[in-house]
C-alpha positions as CSV (number, residue, x, y, z in Angstrom):
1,X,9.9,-10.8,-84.8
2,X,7.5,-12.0,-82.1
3,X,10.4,-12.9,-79.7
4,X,12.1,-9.8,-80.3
5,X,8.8,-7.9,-79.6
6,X,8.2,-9.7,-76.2
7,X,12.6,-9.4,-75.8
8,X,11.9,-6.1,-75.9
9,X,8.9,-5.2,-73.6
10,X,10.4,-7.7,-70.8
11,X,13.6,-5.3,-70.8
12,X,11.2,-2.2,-70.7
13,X,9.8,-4.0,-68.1
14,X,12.5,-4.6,-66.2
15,X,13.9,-0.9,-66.4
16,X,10.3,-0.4,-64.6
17,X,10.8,-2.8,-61.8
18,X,15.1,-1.9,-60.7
19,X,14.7,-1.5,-56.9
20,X,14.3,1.8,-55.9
21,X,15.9,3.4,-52.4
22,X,14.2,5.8,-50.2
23,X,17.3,6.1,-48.2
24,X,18.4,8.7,-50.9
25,X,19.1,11.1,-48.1
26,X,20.0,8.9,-45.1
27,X,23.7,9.6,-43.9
28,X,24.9,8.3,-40.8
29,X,24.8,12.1,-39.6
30,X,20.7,12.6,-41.1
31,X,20.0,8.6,-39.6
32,X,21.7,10.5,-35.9
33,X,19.2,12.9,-36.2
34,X,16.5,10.8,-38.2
35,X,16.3,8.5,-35.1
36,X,15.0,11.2,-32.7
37,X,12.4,12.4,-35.0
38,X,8.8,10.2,-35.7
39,X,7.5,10.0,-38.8
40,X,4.5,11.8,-39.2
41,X,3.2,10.6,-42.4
42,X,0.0,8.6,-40.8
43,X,1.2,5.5,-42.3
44,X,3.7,4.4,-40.7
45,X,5.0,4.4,-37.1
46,X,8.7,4.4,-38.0
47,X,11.4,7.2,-37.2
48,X,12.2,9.7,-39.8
49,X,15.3,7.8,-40.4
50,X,14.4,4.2,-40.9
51,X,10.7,4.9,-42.7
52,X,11.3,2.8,-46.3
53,X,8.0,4.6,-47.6
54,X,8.9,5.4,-51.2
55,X,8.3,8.8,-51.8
56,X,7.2,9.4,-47.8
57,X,5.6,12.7,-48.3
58,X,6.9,13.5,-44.4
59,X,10.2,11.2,-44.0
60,X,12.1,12.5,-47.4
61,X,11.1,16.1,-47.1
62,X,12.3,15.8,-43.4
63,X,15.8,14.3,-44.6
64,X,16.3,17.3,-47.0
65,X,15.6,19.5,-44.3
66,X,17.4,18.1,-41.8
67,X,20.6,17.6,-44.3
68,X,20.0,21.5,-45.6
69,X,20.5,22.3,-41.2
70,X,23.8,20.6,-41.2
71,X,25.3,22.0,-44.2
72,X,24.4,25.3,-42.6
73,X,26.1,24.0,-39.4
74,X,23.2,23.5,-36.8
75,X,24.0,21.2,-33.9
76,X,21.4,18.2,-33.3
77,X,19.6,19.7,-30.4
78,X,19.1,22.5,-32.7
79,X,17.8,20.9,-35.3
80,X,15.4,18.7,-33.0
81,X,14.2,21.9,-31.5
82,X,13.5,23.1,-35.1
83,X,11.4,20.3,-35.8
84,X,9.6,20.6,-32.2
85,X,8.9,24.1,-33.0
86,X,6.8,23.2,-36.1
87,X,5.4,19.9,-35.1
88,X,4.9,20.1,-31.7
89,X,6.4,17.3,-29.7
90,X,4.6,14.7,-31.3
91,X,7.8,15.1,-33.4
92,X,9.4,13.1,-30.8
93,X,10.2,9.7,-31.3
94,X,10.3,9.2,-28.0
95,X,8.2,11.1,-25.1
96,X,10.5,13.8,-22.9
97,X,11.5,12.5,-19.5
98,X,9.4,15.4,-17.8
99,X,5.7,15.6,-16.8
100,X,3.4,13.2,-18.7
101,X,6.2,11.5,-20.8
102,X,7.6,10.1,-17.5
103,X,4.1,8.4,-16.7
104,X,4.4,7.1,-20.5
105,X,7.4,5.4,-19.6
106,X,6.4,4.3,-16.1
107,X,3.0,2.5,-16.8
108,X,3.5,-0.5,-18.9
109,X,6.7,-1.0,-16.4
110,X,4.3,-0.8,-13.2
111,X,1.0,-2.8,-15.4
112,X,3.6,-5.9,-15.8
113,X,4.5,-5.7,-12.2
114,X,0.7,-5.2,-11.3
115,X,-0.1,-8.1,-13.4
116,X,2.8,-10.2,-12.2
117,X,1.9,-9.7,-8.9
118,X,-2.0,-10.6,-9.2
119,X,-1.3,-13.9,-10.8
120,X,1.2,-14.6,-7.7
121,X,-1.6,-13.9,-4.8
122,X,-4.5,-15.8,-7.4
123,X,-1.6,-18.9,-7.3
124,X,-1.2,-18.5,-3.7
125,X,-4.7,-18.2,-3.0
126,X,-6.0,-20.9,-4.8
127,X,-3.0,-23.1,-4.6
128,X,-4.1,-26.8,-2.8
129,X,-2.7,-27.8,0.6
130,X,-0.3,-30.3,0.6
131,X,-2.2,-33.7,1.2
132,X,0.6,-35.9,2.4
133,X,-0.5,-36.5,6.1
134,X,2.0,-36.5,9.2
135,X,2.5,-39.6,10.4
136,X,3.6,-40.5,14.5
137,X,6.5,-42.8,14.7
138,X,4.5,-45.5,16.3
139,X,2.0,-45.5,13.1
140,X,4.7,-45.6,10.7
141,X,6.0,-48.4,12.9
142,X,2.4,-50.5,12.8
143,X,3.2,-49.8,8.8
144,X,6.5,-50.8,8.5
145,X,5.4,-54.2,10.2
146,X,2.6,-54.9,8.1
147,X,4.9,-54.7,5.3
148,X,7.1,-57.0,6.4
149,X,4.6,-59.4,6.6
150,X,3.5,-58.7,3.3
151,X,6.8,-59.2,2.2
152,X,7.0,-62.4,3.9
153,X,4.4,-64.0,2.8
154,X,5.8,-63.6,-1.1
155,X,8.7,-65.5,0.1
């Protein structure tokens, strides 16, 4: 009886723990559209397409929204705009190409370079001149002979 019991709540348990999808909604056609659209649930900073929130109170409703367009035959742009409309562009998953949005794609391109190009004038700057001395042929001669005789005396 005991086993049967405990047979019994691990299958209950089990029927509780069968994986669950939040990519209920996510066509290849919603996931086109999805990926141009953040996810503006707080939680996450994921596009409407690829947030795997369970139950996402922005990402899902999005999807049905965005699936309930196409049926009615909206174009992408249109749909986007939609979404711009209500949210503002913070809908955006990625800033416009005009005004401040260029700057927000120009800066960590020209911080790198900045930063690329301080650490070559700090290496140039502080690099050490080169110590080998230039020698005159007639003291590398007067060096050359004292090795010899170095070398001859070993013999």
């Amino acid at each position: 009886m005991f086993r049967l019991r405990n047979s019994a709540l691990a299958v209950l348990l089990a029927g509780y723990c069968l994986a669950q999808s939040s990519s209920q909604y996510v066509t290849p056609e919603i996931r086109r559209v999805g990926d141009k659209l953040a996810c503006l649930c707080g939680a996450c900073k994921n596009t409407v397409a690829t947030c795997q929130m369970l139950e996402c109170h922005y990402s899902l409703p999005a999807r049905q929204r965005i699936a309930k367009m196409q049926k009615e035959g909206s174009a992408d742009p249109v749909i986007i705009d939609e979404f711009v409309k209500r949210e503002g562009k913070k809908a955006l998953a990625e800033p416009p190409n005009e005004g401040f949005g260029i700057m927000a794609l120009a800066t960590p391109v020209l911080a790198i370079g900045a930063g690329l190009g301080l650490i070559a004038w700090f290496l140039r700057r502080y690099r050490k001149p080169d110590a080998v001395p230039v020698l005159s042929d007639e003291e590398v001669r007067k060096y050359q002979d004292q090795i010899d005789k170095e070398f001859s005396k070993l013999d």
